[in-house]
N, C-alpha and C positions, 0 to 999 in steps of 0.2 A: 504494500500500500504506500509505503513512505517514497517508491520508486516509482510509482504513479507521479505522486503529489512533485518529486522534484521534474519530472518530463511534464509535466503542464506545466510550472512555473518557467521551464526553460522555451515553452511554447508562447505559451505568453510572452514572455520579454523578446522572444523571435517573431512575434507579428507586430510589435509595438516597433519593434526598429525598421521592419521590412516597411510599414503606413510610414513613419519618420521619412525611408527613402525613396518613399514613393510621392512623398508630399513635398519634397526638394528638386526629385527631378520632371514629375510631369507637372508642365505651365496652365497647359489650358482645361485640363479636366482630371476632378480626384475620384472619379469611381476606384479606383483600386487602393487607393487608401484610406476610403470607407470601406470596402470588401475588407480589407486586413482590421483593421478595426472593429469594423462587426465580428469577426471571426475571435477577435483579441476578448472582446465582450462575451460572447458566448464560452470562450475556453476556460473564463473567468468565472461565471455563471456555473458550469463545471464544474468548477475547482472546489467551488463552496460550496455544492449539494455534494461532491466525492466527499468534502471535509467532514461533514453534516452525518453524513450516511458512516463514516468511518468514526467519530467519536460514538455514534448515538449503538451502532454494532461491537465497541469495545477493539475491535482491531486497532485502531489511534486512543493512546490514552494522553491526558494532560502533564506535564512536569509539573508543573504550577501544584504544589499542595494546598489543600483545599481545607 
């Protein structure tokens, strides 16, 4: 689970940079860095029900003493 959770995060911070250069090099229209965006939002959306579903099934537990 925690090798899930680090390949999303490293997904996410790779659609966040690919919209970054795609928002630098095309002039006249940013459909593709909405698409990468959108995508970045949805992987994110992901990340947090994977988190969700993983604390609430005991597979991910907290450090944090409680």
């Amino acid at each position: 689970m925690k090798v899930i959770i680090l390949l999303m995060l490293a997904a996410i911070i790779g659609s966040l940079l690919s919209a970054a250069l795609f928002l630098f090099r095309d002039r006249n229209g940013g459909e593709r860095t909405v698409r990468a965006l959108t995508l970045r939002i949805g992987l994110s959306v992901l990340l947090f029900v994977l988190l969700i579903v993983g604390f609430q099934s005991g597979l991910l537990q907290s450090r944090v003493p409680m």
